[in-house]
BAPA-331712 format. One record per residue (C-alpha): x negated, z, y negated; residue number from 1. Coordinates in Angstrom, 3 decimals, decimal comma. Each point is the difference from the previous one (the first is absolute). Layout:
N
<guke c1="X" c3="Z" c2="Y" pos="NUM"/>
...
***
This chain:
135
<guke c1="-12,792" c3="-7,075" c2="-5,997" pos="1"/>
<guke c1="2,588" c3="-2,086" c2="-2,074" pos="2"/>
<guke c1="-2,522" c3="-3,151" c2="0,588" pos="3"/>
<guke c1="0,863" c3="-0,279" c2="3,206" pos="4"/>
<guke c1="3,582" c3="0,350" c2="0,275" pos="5"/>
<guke c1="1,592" c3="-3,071" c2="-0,459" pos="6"/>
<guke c1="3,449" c3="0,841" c2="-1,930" pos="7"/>
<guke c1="-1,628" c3="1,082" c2="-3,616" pos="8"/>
<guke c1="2,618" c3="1,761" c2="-0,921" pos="9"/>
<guke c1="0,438" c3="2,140" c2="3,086" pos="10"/>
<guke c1="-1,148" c3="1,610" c2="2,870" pos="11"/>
<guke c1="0,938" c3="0,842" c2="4,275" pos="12"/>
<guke c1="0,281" c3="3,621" c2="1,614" pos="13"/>
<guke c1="0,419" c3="-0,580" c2="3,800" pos="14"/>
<guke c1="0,515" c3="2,514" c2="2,427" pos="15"/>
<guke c1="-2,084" c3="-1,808" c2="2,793" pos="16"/>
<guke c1="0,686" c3="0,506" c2="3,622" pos="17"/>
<guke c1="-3,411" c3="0,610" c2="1,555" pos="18"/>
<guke c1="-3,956" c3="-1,395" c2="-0,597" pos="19"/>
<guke c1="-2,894" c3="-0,394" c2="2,061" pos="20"/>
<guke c1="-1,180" c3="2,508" c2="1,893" pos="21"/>
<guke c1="-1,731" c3="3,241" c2="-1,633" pos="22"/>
<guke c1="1,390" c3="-1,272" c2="-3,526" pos="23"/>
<guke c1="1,671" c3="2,110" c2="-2,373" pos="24"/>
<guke c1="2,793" c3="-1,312" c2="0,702" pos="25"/>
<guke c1="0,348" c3="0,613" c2="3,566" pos="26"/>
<guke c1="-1,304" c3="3,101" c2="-0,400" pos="27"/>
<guke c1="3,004" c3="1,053" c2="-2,728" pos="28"/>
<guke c1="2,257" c3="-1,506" c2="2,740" pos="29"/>
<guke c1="-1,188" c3="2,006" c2="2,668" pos="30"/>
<guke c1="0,201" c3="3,772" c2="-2,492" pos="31"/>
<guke c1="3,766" c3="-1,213" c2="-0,010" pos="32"/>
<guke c1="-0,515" c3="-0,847" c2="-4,088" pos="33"/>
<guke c1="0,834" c3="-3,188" c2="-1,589" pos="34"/>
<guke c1="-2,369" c3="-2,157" c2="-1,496" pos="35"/>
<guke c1="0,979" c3="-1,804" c2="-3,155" pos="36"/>
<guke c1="-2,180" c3="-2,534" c2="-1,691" pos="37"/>
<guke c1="-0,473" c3="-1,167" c2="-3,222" pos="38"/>
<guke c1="-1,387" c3="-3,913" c2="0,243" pos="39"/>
<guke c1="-2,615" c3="0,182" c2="2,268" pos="40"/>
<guke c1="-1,982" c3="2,579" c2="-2,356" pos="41"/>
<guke c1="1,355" c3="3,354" c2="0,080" pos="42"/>
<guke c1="1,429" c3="2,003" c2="2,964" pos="43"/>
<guke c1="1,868" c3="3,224" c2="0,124" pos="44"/>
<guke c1="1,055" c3="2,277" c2="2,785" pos="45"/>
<guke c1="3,506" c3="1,509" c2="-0,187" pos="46"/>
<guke c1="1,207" c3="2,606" c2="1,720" pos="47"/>
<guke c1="3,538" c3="-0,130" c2="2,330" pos="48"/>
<guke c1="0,903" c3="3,367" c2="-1,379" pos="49"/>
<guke c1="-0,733" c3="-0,614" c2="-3,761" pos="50"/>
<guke c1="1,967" c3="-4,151" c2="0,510" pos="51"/>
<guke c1="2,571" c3="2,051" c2="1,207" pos="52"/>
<guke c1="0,644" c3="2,595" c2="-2,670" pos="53"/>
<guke c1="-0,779" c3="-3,035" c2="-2,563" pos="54"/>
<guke c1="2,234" c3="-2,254" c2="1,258" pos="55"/>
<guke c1="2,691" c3="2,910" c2="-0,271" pos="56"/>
<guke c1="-0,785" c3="-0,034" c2="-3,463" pos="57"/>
<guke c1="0,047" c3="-3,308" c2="-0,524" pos="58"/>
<guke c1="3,801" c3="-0,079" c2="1,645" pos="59"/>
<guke c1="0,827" c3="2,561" c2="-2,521" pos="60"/>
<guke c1="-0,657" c3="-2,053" c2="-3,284" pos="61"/>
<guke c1="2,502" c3="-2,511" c2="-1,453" pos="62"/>
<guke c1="-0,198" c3="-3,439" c2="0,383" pos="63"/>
<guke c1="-0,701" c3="-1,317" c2="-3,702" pos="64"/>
<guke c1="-2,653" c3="3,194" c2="-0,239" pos="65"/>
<guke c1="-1,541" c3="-0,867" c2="3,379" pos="66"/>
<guke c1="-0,744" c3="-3,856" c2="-1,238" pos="67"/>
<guke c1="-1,129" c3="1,356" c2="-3,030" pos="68"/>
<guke c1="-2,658" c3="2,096" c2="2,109" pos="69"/>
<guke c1="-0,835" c3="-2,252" c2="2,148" pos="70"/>
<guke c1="-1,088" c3="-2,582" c2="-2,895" pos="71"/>
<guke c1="-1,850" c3="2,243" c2="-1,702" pos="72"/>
<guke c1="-1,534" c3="1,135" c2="3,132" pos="73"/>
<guke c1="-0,537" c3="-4,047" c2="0,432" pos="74"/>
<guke c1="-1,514" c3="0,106" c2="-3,988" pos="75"/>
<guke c1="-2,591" c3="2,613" c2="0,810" pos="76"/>
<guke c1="-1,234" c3="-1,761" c2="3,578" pos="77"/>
<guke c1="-0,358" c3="-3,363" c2="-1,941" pos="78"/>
<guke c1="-1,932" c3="1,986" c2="-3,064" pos="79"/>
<guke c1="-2,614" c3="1,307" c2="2,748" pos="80"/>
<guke c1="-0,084" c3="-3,510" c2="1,648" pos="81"/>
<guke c1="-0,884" c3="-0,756" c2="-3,607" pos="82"/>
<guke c1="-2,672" c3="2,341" c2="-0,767" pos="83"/>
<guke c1="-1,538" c3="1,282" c2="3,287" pos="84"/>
<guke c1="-2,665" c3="1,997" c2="-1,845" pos="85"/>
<guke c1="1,975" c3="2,576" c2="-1,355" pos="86"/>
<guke c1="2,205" c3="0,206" c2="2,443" pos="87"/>
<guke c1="1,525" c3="3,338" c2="1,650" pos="88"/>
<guke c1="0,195" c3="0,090" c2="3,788" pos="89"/>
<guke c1="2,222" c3="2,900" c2="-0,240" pos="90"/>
<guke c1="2,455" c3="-1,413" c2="-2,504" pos="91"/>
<guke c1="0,024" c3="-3,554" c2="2,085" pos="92"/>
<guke c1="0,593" c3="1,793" c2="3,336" pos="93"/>
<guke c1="2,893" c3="1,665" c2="-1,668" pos="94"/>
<guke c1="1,157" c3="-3,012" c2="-1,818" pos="95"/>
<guke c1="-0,483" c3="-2,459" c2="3,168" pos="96"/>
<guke c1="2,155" c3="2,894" c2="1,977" pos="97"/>
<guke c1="2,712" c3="0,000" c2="-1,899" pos="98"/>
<guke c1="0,293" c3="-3,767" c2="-0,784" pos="99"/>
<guke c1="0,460" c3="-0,517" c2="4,092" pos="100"/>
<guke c1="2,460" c3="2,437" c2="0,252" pos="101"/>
<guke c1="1,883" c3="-1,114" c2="-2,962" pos="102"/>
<guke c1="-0,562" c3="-3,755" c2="0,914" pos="103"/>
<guke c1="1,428" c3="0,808" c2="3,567" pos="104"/>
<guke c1="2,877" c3="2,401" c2="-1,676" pos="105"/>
<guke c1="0,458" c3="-3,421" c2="-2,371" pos="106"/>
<guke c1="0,437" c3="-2,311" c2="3,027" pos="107"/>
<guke c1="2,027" c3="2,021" c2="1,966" pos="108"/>
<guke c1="-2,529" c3="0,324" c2="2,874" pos="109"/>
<guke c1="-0,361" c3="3,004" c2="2,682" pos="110"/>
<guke c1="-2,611" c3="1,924" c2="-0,957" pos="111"/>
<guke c1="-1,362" c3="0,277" c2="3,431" pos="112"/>
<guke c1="-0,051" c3="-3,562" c2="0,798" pos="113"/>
<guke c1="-1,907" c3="-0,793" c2="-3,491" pos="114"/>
<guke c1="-2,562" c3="2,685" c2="0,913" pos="115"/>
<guke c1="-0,812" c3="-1,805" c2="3,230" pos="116"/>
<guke c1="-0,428" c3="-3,647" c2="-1,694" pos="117"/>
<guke c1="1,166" c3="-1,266" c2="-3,340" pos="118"/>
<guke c1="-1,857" c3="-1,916" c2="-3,020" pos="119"/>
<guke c1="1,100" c3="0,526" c2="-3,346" pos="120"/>
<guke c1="-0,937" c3="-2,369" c2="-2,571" pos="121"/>
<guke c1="0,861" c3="0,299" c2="-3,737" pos="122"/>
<guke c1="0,028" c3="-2,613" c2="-2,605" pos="123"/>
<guke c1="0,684" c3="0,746" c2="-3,386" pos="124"/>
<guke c1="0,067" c3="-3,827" c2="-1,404" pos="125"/>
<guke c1="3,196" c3="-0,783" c2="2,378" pos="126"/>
<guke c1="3,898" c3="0,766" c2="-0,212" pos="127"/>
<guke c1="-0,189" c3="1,945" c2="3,600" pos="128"/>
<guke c1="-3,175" c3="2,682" c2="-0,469" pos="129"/>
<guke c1="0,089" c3="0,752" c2="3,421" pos="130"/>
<guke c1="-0,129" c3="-1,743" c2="3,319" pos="131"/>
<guke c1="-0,533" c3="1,707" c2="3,358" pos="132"/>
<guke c1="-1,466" c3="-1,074" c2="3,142" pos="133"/>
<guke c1="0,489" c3="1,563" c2="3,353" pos="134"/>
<guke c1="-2,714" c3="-0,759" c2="3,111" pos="135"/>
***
């Protein structure tokens, strides 16, 4: 996976809008879920009731703690970018989850608005980590 990303020392989550026709995409769209993808490698399906009760959370958590979380969320994603083989879906879904809602919670963003279209792209090597781009 981490050959073809271009930014070695980083990765993108986006939230896209929609796909072609019968993709997974569309087809998370259309169950009312949000899509969030890692590069263009791994896709998971998140539920509107479980982004809602998570992004509660994330509201909850102080600012220095949340940035904390969210880079070590950031640490983990790049690790399995790293070393695909041993990699846990589970743990990646969880960690990709709550890097978007933290990134989003980071940049100030609606939480509805990101979960229709946003990228997210993290870079440890530069001064700003994060950088977000809406569709």
């Amino acid at each position: 996976m981490r050959d073809q990303f271009p930014l070695a020392t980083g990765f993108i989550i986006s939230c896209p809008v929609s796909d072609k026709t019968g993709s997974p995409v569309r087809e998370i769209r259309s169950r009312g879920n949000i899509p969030l993808v890692l590069q263009e490698d791994v896709l998971i399906e998140l539920k509107r009731s479980d982004l809602l009760e998570s992004w509660r959370s994330a509201c909850n958590i102080g600012r220095q703690k949340a940035q904390a979380l969210m880079a070590s969320a950031a640490n983990r994603i790049a690790g399995a970018l790293e070393d695909e083989d041993t990699c846990d879906i589970g743990a990646l879904a969880e960690d990709m989850t709550a890097f978007f809602l933290l990134a989003v919670r980071e940049k100030g963003m609606d939480v509805a608005q990101a979960a229709r279209s946003c990228t997210l792209a993290w870079r440890e090597d530069t001064a700003e980590h994060l950088s977000v781009s809406r569709y």
